[in-house]
MDAnalysis code that builds the backbone (N, CA, C; Angstrom):
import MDAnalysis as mda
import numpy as np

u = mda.Universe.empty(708, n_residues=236, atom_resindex=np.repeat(np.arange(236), 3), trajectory=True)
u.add_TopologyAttr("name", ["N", "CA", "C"] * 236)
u.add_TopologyAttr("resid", np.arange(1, 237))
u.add_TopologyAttr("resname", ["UNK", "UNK", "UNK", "UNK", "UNK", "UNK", "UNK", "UNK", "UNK", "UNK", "UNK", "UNK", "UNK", "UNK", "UNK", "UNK", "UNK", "UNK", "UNK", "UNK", "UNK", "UNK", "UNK", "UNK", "UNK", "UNK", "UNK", "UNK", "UNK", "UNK", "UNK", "UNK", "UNK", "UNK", "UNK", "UNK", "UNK", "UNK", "UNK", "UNK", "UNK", "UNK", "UNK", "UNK", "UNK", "UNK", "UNK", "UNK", "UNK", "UNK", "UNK", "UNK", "UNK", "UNK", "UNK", "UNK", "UNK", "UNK", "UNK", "UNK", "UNK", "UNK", "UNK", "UNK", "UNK", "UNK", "UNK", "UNK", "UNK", "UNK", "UNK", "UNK", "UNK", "UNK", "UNK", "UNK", "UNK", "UNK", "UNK", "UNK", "UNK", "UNK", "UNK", "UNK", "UNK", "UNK", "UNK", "UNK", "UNK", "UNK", "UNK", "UNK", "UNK", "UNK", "UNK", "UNK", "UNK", "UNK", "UNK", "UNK", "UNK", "UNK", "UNK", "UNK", "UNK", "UNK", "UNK", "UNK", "UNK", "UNK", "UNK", "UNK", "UNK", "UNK", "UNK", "UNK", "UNK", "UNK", "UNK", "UNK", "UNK", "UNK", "UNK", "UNK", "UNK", "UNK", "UNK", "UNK", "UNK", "UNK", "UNK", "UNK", "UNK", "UNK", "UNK", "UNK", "UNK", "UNK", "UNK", "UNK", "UNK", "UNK", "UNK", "UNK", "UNK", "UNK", "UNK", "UNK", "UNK", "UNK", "UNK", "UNK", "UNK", "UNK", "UNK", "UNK", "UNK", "UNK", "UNK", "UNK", "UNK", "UNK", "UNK", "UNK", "UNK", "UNK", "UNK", "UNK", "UNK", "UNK", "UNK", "UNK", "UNK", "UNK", "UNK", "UNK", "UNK", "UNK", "UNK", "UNK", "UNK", "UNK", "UNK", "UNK", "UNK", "UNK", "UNK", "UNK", "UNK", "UNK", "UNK", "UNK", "UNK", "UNK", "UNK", "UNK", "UNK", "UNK", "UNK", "UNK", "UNK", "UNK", "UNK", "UNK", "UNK", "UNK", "UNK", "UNK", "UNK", "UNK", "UNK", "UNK", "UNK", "UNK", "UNK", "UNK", "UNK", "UNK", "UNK", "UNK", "UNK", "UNK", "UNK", "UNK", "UNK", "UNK", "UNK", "UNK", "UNK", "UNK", "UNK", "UNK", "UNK", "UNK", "UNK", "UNK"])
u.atoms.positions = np.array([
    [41.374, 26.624, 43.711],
    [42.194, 25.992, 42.672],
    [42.863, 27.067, 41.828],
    [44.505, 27.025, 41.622],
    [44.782, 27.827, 41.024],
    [44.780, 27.175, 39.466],
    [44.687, 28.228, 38.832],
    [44.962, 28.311, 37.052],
    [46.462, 28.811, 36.584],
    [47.066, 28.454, 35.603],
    [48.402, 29.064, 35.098],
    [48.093, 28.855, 33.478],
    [47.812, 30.419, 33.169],
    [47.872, 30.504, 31.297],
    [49.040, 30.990, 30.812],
    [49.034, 30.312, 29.711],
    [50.421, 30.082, 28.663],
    [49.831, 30.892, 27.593],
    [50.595, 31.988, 27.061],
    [50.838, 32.627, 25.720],
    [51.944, 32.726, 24.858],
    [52.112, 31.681, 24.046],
    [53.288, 31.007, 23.116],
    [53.045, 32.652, 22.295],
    [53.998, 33.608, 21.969],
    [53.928, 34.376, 21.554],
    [54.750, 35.196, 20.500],
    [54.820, 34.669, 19.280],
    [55.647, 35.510, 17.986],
    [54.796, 36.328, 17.016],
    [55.839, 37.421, 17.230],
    [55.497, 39.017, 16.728],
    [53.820, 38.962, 16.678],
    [54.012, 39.512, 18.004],
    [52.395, 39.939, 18.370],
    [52.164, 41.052, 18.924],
    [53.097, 41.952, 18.784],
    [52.887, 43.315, 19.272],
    [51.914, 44.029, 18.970],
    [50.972, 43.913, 18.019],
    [49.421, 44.246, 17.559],
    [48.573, 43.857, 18.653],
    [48.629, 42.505, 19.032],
    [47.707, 41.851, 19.908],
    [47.777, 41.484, 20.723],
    [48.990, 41.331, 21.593],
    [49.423, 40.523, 23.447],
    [48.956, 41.280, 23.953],
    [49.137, 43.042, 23.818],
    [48.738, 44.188, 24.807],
    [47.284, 44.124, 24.809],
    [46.237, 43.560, 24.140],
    [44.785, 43.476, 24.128],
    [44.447, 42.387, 24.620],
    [45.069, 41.220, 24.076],
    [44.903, 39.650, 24.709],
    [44.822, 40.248, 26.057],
    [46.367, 40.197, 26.652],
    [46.251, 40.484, 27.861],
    [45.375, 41.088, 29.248],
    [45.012, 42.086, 28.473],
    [44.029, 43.433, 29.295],
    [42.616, 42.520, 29.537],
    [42.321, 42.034, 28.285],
    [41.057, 40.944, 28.284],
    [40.949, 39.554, 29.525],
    [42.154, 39.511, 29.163],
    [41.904, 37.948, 30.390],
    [42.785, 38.818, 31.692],
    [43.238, 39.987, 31.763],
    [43.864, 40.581, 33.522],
    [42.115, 41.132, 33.999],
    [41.783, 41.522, 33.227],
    [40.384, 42.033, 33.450],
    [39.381, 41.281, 33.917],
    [39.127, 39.767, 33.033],
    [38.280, 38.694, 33.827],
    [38.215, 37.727, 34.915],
    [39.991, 38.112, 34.676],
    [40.454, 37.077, 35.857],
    [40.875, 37.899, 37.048],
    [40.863, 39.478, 36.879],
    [41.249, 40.279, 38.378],
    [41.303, 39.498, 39.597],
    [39.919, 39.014, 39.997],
    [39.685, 38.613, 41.189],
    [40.258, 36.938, 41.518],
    [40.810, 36.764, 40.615],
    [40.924, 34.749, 40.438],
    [42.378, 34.442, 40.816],
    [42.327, 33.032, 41.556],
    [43.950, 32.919, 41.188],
    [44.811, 31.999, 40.174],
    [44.839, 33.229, 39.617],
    [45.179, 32.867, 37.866],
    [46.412, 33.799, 37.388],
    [47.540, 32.708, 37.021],
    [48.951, 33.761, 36.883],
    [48.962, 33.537, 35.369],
    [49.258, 34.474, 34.771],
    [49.918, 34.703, 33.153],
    [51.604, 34.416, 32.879],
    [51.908, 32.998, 31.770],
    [53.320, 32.759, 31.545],
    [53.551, 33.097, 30.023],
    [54.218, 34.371, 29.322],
    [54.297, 34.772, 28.513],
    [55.595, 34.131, 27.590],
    [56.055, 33.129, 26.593],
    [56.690, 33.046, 25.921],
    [57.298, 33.286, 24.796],
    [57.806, 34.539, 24.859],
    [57.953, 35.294, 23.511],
    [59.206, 34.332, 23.109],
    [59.179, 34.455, 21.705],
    [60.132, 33.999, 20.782],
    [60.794, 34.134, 19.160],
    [61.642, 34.469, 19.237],
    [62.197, 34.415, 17.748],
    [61.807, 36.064, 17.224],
    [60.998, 36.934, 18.259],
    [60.341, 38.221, 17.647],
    [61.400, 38.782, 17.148],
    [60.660, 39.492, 15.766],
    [61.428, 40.732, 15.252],
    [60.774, 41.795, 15.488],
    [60.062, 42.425, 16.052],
    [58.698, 42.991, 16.460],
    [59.127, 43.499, 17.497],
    [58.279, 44.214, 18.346],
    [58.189, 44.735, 19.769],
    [57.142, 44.211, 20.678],
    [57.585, 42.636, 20.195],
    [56.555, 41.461, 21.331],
    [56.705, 42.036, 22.651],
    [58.506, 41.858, 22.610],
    [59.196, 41.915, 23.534],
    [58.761, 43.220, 24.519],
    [59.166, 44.393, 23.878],
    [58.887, 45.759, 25.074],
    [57.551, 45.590, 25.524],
    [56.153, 45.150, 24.925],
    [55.156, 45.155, 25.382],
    [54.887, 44.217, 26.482],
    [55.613, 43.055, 26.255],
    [55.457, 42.514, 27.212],
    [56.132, 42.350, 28.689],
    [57.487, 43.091, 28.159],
    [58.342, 43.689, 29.711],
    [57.166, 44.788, 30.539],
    [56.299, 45.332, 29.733],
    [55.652, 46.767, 30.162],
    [54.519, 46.223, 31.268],
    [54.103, 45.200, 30.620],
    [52.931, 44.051, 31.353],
    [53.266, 43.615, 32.666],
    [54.713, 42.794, 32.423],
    [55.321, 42.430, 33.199],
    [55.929, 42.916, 34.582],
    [55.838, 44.284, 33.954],
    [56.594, 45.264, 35.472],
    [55.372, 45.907, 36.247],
    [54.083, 46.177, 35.249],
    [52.617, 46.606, 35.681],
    [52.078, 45.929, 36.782],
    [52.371, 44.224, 36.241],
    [51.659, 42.984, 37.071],
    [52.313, 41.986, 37.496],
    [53.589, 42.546, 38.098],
    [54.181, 41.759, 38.361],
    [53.898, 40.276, 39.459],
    [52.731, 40.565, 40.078],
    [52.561, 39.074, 40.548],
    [51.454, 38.592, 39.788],
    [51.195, 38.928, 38.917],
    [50.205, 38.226, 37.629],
    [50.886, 37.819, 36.677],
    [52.207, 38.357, 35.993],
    [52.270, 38.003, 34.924],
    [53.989, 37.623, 35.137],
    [54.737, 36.155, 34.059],
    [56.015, 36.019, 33.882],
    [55.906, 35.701, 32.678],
    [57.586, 36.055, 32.660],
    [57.708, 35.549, 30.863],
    [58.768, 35.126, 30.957],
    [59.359, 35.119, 29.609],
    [60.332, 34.394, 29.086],
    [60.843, 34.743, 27.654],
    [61.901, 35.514, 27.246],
    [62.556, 35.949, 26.461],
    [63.427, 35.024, 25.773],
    [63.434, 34.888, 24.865],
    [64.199, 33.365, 23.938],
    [64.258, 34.027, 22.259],
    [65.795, 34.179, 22.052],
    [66.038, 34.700, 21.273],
    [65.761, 34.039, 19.271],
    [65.304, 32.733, 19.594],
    [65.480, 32.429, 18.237],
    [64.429, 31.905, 18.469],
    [63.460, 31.632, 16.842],
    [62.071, 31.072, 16.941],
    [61.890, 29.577, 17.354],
    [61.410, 29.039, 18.466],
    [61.155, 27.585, 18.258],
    [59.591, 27.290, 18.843],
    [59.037, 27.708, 17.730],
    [57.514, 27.281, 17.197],
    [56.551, 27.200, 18.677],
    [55.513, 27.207, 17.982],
    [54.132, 27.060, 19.294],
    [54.504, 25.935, 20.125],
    [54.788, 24.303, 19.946],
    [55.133, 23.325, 20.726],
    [56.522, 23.858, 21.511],
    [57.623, 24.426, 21.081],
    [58.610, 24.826, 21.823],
    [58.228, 25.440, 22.953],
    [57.590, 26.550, 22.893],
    [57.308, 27.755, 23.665],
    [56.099, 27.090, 24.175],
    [54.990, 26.635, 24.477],
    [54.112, 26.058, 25.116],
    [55.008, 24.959, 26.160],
    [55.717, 24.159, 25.635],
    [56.455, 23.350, 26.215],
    [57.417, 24.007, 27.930],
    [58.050, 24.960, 26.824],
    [58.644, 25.965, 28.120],
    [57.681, 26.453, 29.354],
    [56.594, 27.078, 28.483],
    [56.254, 27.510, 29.584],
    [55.069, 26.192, 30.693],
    [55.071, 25.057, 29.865],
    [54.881, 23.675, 30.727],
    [55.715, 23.709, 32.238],
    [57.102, 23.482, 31.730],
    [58.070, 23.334, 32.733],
    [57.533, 24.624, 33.918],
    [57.902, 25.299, 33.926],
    [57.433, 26.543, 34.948],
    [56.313, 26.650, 35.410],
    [55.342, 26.412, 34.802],
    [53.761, 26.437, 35.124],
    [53.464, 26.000, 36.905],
    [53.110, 26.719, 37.588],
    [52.708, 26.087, 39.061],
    [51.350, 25.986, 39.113],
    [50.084, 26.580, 38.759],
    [49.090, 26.236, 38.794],
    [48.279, 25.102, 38.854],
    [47.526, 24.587, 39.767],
    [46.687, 22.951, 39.879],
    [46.241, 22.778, 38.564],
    [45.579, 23.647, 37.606],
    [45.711, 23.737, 36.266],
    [46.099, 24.462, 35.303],
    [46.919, 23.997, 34.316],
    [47.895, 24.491, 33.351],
    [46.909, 24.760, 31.899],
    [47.027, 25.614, 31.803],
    [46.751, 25.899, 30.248],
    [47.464, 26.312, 29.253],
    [47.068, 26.803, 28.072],
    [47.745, 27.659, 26.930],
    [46.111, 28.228, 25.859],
    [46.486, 29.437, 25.185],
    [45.953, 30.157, 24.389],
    [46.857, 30.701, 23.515],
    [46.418, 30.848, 22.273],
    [46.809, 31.700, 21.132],
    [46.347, 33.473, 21.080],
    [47.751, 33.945, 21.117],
    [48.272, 35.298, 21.758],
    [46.914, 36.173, 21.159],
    [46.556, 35.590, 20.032],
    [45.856, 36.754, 19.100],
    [44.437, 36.736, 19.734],
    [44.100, 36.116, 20.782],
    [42.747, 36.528, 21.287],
    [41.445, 36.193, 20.346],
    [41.862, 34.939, 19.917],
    [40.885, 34.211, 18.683],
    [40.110, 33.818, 19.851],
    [40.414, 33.550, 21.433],
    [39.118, 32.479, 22.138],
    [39.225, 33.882, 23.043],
    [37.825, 34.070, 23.580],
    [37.553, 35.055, 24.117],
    [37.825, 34.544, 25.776],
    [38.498, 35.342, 27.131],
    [37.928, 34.568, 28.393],
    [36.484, 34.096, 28.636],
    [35.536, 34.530, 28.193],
    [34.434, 33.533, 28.355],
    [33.944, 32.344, 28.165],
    [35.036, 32.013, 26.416],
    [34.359, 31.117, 26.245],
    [36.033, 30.358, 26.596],
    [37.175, 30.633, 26.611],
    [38.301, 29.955, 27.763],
    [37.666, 29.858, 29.046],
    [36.879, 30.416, 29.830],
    [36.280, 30.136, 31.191],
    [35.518, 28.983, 30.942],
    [34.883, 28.721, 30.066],
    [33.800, 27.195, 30.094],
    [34.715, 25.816, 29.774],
    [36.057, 26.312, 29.407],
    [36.879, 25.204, 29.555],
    [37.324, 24.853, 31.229],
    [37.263, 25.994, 31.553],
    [38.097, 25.729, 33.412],
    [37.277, 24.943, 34.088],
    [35.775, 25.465, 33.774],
    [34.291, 24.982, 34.559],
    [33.869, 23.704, 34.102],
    [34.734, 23.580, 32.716],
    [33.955, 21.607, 32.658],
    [35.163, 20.786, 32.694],
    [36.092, 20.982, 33.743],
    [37.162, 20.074, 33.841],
    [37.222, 19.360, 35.501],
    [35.792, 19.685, 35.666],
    [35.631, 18.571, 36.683],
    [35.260, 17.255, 36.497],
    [36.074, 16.715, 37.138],
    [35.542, 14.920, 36.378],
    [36.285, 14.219, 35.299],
    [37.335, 15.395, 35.285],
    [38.048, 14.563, 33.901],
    [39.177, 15.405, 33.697],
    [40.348, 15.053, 32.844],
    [41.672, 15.128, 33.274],
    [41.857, 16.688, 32.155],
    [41.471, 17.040, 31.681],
    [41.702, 18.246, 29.981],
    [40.102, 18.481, 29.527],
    [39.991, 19.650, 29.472],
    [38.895, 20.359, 28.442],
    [39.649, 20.887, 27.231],
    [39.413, 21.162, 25.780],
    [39.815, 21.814, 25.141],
    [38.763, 22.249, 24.192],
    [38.914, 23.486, 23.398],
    [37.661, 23.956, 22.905],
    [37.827, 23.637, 21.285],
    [36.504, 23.787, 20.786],
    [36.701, 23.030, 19.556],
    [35.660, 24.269, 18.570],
    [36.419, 24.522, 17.209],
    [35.421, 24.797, 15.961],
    [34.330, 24.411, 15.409],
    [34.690, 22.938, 15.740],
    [33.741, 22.302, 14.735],
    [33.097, 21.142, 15.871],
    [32.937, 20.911, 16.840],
    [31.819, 20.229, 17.210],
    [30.489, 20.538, 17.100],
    [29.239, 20.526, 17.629],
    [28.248, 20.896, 17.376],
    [28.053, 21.925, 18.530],
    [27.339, 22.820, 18.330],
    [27.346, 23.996, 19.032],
    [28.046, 25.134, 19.188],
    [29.292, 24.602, 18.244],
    [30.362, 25.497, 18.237],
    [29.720, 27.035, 17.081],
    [31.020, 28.037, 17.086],
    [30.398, 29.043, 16.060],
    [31.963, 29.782, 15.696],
    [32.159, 29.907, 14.656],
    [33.229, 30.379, 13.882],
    [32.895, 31.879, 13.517],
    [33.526, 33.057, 13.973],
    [33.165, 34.275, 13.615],
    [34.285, 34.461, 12.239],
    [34.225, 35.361, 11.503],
    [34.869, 35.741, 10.530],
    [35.498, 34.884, 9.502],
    [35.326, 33.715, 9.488],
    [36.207, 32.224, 9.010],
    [36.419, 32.786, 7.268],
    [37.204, 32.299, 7.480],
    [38.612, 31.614, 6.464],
    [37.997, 30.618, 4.968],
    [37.194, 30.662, 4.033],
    [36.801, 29.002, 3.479],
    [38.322, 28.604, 3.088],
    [38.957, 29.024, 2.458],
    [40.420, 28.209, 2.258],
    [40.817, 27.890, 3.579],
    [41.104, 28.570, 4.680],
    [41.542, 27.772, 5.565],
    [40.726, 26.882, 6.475],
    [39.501, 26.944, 6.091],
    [38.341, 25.958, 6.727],
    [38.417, 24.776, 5.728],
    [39.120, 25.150, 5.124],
    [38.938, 23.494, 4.487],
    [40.178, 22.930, 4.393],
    [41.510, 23.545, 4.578],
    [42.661, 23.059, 5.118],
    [42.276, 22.455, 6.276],
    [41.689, 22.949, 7.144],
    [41.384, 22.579, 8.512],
    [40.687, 21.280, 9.235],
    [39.513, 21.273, 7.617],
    [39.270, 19.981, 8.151],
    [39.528, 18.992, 6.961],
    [40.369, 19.016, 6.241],
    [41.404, 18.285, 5.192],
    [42.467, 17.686, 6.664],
    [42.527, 18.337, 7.504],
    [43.575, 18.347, 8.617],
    [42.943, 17.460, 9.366],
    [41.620, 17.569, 9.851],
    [41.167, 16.711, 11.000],
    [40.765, 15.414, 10.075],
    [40.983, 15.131, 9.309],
    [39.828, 13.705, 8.389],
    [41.879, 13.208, 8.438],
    [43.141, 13.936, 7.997],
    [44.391, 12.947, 8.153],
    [44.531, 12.509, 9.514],
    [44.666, 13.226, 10.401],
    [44.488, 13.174, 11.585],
    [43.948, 12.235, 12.530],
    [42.292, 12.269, 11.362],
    [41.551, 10.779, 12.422],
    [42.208, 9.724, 11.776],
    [42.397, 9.844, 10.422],
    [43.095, 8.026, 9.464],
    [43.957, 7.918, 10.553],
    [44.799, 8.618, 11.287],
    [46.016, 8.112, 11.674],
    [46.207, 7.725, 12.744],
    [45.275, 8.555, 13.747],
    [45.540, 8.286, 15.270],
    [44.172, 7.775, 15.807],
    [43.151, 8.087, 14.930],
    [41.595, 7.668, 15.464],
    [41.322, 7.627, 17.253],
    [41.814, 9.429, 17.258],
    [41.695, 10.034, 18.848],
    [40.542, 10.303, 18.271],
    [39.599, 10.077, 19.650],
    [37.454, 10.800, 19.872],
    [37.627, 12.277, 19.885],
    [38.491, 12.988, 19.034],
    [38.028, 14.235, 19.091],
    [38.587, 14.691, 17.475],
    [37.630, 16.002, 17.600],
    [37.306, 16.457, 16.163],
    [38.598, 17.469, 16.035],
    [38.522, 18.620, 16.720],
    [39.469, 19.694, 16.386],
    [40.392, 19.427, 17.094],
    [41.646, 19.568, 16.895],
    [43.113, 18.848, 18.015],
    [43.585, 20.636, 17.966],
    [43.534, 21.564, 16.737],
    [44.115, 22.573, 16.625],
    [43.495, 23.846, 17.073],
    [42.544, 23.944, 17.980],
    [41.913, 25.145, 18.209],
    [42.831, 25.611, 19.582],
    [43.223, 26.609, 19.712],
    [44.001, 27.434, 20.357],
    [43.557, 27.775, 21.566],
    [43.044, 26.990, 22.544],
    [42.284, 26.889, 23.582],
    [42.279, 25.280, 24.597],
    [43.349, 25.194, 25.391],
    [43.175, 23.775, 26.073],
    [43.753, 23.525, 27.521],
    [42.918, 23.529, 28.449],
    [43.098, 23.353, 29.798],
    [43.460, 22.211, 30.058],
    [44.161, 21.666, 31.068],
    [44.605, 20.621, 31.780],
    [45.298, 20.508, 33.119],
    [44.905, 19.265, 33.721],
    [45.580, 19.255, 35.702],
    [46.786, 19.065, 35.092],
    [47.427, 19.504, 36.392],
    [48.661, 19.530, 36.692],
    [49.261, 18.465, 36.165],
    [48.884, 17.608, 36.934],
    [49.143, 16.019, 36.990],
    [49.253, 15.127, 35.598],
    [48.172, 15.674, 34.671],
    [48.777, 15.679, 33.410],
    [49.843, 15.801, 32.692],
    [49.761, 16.660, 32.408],
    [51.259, 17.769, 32.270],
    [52.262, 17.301, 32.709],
    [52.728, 17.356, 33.897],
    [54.140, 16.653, 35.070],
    [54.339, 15.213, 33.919],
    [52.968, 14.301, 34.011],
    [53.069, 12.893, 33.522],
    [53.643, 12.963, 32.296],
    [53.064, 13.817, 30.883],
    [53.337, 12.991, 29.932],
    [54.911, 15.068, 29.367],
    [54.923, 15.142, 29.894],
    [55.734, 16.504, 29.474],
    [57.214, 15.863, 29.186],
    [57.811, 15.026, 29.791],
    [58.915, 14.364, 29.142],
    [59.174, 13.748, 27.542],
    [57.636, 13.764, 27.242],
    [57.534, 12.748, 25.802],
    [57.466, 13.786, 24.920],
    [57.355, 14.761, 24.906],
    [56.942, 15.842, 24.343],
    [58.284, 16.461, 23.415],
    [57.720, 16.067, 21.882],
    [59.081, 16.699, 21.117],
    [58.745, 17.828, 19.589],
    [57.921, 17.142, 19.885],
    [57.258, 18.874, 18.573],
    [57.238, 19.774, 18.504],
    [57.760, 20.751, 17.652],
    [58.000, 22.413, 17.958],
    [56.707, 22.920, 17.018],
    [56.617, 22.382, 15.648],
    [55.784, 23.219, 14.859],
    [54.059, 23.056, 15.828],
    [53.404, 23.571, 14.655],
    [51.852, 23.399, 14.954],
    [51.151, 21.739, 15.123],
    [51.552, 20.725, 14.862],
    [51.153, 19.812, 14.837],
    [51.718, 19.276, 16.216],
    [52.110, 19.872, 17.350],
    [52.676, 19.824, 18.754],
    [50.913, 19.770, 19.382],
    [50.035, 19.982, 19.274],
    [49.033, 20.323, 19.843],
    [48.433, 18.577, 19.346],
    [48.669, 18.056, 18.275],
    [48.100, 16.457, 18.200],
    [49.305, 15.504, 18.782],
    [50.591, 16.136, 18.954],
    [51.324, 14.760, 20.352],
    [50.791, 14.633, 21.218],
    [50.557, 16.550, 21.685],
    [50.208, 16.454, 23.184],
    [49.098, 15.627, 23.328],
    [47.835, 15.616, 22.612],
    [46.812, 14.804, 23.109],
    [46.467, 13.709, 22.679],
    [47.756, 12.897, 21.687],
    [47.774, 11.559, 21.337],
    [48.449, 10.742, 22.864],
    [49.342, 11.779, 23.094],
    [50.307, 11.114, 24.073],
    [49.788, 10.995, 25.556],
    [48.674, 12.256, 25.340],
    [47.791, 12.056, 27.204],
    [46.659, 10.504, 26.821],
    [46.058, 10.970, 25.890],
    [45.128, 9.637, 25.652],
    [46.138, 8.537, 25.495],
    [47.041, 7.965, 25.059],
    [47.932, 7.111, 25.469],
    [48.478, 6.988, 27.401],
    [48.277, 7.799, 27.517],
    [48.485, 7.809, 28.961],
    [47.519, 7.393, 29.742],
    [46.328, 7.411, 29.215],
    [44.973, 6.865, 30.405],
    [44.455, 8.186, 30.671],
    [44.687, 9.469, 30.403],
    [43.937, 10.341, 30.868],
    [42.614, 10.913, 30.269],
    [41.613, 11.442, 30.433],
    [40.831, 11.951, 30.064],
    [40.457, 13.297, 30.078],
    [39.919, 13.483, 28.298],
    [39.759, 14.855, 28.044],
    [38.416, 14.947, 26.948],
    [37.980, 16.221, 27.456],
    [36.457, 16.501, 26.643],
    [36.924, 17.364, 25.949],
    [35.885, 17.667, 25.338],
    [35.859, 18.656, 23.484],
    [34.937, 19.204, 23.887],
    [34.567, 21.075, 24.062],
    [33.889, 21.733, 24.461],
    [33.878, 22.561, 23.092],
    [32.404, 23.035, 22.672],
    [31.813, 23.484, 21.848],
    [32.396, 25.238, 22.028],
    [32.756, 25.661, 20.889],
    [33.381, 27.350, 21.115],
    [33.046, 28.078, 20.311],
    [33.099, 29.425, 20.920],
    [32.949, 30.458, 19.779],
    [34.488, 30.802, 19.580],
    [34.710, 31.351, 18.248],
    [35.944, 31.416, 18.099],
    [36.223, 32.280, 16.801],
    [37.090, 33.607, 17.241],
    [36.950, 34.544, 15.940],
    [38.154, 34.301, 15.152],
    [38.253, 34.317, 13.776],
    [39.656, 33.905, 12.891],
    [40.111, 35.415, 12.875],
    [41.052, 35.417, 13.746],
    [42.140, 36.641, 13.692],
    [43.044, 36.632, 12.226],
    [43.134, 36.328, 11.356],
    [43.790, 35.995, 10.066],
    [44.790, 37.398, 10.096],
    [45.344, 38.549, 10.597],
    [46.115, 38.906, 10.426],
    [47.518, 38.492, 11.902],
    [47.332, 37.930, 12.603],
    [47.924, 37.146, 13.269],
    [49.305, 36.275, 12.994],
    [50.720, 36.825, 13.321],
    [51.724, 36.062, 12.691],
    [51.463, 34.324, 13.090],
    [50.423, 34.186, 13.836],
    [50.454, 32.646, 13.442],
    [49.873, 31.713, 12.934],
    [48.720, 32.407, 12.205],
    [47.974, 31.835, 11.374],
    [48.961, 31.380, 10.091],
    [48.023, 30.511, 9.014],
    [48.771, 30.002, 8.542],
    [49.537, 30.714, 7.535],
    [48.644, 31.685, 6.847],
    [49.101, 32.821, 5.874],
    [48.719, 32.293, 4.141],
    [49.644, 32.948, 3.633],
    [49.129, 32.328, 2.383],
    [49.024, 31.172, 1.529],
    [48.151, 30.970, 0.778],
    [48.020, 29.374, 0.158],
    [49.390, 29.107, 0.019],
    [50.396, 29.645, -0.486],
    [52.255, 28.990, -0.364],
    [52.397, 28.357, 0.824],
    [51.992, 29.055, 1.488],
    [52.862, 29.097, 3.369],
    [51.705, 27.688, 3.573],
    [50.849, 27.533, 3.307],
    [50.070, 26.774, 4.032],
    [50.010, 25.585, 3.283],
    [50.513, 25.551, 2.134],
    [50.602, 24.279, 1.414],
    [52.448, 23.682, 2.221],
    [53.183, 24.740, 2.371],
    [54.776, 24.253, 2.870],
    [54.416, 23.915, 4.462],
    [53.633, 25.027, 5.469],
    [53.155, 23.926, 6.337],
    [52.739, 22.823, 6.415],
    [51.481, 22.753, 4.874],
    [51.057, 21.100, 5.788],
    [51.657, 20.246, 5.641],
    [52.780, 20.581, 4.328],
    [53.311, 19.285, 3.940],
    [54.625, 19.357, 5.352],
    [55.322, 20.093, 5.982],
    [55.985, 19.688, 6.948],
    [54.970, 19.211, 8.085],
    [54.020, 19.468, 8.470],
    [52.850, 18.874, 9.384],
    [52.378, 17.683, 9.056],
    [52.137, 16.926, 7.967],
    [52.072, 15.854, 7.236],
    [53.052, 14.863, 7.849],
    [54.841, 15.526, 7.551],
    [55.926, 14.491, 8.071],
    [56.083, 14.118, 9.477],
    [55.196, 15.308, 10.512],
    [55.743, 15.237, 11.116],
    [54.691, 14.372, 12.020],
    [53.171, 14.235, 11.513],
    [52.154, 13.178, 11.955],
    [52.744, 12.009, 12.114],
    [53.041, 11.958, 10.355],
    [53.916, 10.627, 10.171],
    [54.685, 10.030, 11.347],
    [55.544, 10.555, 11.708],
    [56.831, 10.711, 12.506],
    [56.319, 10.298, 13.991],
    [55.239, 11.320, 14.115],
    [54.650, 11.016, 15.686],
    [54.200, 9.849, 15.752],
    [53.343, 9.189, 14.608],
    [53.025, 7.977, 14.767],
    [53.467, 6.393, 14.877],
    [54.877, 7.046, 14.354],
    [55.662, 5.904, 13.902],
    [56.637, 5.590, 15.293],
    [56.822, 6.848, 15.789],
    [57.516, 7.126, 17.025],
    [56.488, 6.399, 18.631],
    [55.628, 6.297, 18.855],
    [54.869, 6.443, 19.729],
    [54.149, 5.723, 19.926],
])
């Protein structure tokens, strides 16, 4: 069974070249291709990841896109292209380690999506955030009022899925910001498919351009993440 991972990637030139090395390293022997979506960088996302690209070239593709259109944009893209029997995505900054991304691949037998979670039980949060741990689950308590999906974390940066998924509901798909990660799995569970919540370790990279940043930035996110719940729900 092949695998295809997605790295939605703005100004990460600190961290793609390490992400990377980490999962070319675990996955050497596997058949598992890397789809790199850089976007909107002002940074040197870009050269690092041409450098990758020409190193490994039958491991790794990308995709160069000159203006920013958010984690759902660039996950989306690299949807379309994806050939792997299963499709994934991760967050560039190497917050989920391949080990504990490998226990997502291994419990997606029997069911349509694994994705890994903070806060289920068993899970473990290295370095955490309390302001943004409590944005976070200020986030999952609107989240359940609205859509009352069986899962706790929708936003952890870690989520496998078949093919067949993907192909099905990838047309419905219109969210660019961060709240693209609760269409996608309002709109598969609307679809009939099935997906588990796997317990994770998971380190808060907080210098990461995609974290949320400061209490400003994260109060103007949620309130555009707020409209745009709204929106999904009203839509769908």
């Amino acid at each position: 069974m092949t695998l295809t991972i997605i790295f939605p990637a703005f100004n990460e030139e600190e961290r793609i070249g390490q992400t990377l090395d980490k999962y070319l390293s675990f996955y050497k022997d596997k058949f598992v291709d890397f789809i790199i979506i850089v976007n909107g960088c002002t940074d040197k996302t870009e050269t690092v990841v041409r450098e990758y690209g020409e190193k490994f070239p039958d491991k790794i593709d990308y995709i160069v896109i000159s203006e920013e259109i958010g984690k759902g944009g660039a996950v989306r893209r690299g949807f379309q292209i994806a050939k792997g029997d299963l499709i994934s995505f991760i967050d560039a900054d190497a917050s989920t380690e391949p080990p504990e991304f490998d226990r997502l691949v291994r419990k997606i037998n029997g069911v349509d999506g694994a994705i890994a979670s903070r806060w289920k039980k068993g899970s473990k949060i290295v370095n955490g955030n309390l302001f943004r741990e409590i944005i976070s689950l200020g986030f999952i308590a609107f989240v359940k009022v609205l859509f009352w999906m069986p899962v706790i974390d929708t936003q952890c940066g870690a989520k496998v899925f078949k093919k067949k998924v993907i192909k099905a509901i990838l047309p419905q798909l219109r969210v660019n910001n961060m709240a693209f990660d609760v269409e996608l799995l309002y709109t598969i569970r609307r679809a009939g498919f099935r997906v588990i919540e796997v317990p994770s370790k998971w380190e808060d990279n907080s210098s990461s351009s995609a974290m949320l940043g400061s209490p400003s930035k994260v109060i103007k996110n949620s309130i555009n993440m707020f409209f745009t719940l709204l929106r999904i729900r009203l839509m769908k």
